[in-house]
C-alpha positions in Angstrom: 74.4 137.1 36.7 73.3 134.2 34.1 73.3 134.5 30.4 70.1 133.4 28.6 71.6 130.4 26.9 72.4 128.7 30.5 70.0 125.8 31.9 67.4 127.2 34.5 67.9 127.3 38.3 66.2 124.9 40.0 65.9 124.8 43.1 66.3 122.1 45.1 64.6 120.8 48.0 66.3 120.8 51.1 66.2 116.9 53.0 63.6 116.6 55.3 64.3 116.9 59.1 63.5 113.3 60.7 59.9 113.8 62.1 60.5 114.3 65.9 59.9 110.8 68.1 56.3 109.9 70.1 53.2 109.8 69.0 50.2 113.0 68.9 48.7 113.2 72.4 45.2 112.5 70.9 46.5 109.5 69.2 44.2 106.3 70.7 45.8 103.1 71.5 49.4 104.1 72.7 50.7 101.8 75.7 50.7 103.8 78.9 52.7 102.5 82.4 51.2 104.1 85.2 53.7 105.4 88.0 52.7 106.0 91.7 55.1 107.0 94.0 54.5 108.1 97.8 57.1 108.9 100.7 54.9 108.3 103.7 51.0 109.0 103.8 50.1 112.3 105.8 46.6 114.2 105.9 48.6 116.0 103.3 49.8 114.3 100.6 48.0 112.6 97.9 46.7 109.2 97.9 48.3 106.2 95.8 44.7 105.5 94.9 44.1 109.2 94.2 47.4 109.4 92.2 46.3 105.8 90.0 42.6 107.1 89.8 43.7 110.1 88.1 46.5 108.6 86.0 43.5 106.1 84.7 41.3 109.1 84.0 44.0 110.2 81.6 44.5 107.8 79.8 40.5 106.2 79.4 39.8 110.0 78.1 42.9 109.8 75.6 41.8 106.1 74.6 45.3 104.9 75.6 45.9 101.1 76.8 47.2 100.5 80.7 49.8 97.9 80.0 51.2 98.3 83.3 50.7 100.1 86.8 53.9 99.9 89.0 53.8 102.0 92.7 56.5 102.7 94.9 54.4 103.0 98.7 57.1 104.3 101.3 60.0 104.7 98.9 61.7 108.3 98.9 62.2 109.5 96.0 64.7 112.2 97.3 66.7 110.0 99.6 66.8 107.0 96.6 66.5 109.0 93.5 66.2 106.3 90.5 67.3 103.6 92.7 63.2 102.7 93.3 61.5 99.2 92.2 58.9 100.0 90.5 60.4 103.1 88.6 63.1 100.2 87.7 60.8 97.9 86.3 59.3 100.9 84.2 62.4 101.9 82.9 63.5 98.3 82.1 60.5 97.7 80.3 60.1 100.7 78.2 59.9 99.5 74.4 56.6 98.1 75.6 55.6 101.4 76.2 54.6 104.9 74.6 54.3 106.7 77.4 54.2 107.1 80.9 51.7 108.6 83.2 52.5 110.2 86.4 50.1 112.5 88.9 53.0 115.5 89.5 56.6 115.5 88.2 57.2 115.4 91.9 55.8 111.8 92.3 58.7 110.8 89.5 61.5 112.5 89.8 62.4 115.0 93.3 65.2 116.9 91.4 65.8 118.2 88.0 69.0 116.0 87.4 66.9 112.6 88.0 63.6 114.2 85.5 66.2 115.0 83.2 67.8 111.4 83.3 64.7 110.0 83.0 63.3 112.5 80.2 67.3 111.4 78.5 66.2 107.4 78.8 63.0 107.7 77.8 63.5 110.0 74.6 66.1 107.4 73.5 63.0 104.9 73.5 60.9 107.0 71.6 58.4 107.1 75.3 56.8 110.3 76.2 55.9 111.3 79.8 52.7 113.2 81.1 51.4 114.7 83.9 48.3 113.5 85.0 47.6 117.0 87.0 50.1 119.6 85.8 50.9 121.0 81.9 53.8 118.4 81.7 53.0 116.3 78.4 55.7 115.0 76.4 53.4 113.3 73.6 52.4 116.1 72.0 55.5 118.5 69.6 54.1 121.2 71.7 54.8 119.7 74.9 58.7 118.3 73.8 59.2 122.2 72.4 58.1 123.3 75.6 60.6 121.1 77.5 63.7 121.3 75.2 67.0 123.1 76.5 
């Protein structure tokens, strides 16, 4: 209860929550590295060229930049899990990056522990991760809501 001769109740704004890190999905001239990744080539699986071809696609309709296109061609990524050259030299490399674009999560990462390393290193760069062929994109808020714990 307040008495009339009191001061008015302002209220007070509460601080604003840091705006979450990346950069709008739609948002031309981000910095892509391409990843291609491929066990063994069987009438089955997809092609590094199919993989790159629609990794490019991606990112020429999003108007982002190809800085960098690494592929690991006979590399397991069960059997080595991060240990794999050209994920390496991603990963090393990232502040020259905003995102990176993959054809299937299974082409990056063969079990949930190494994507979830890999989403934990790239977060703390402030570089998102998309699917060129699935619903994975981590550029959008939608996408990182979608993918939180």
């Amino acid at each position: 209860m307040t008495d009339a001769t009191s001061a008015p109740v302002t209220a007070r704004a509460m601080p604003r929550a840091r705006r979450p890190k990346g950069v709008p999905a739609d948002a031309s001239g981000m910095r892509a590295a391409i990843y291609v990744r491929l066990s063994r080539e069987t009438e089955e699986s997809t092609s590094p060229e199919r993989q790159r071809a629609a990794c490019e696609a991606l990112c020429q309709a999003r108007g982002w930049k190809v800085i960098s296109v690494e592929e690991d061609i006979d590399v397991s990524g069960y059997s080595r899990g991060l240990d794999r050259p050209g994920l390496q030299r991603i990963l090393s490399h990232l502040a020259e990056f905003d995102a990176i674009v993959f054809f299937k999560i299974d082409r990056l990462a063969r079990s949930t522990v190494d994507f979830a390393e890999i989403m934990k290193v790239t977060q703390a760069e402030s570089v998102a991760l998309a699917s060129a062929s699935e619903p994975l994109d981590l550029t959008s808020s939608m996408g990182r809501a979608m993918a939180a714990p």
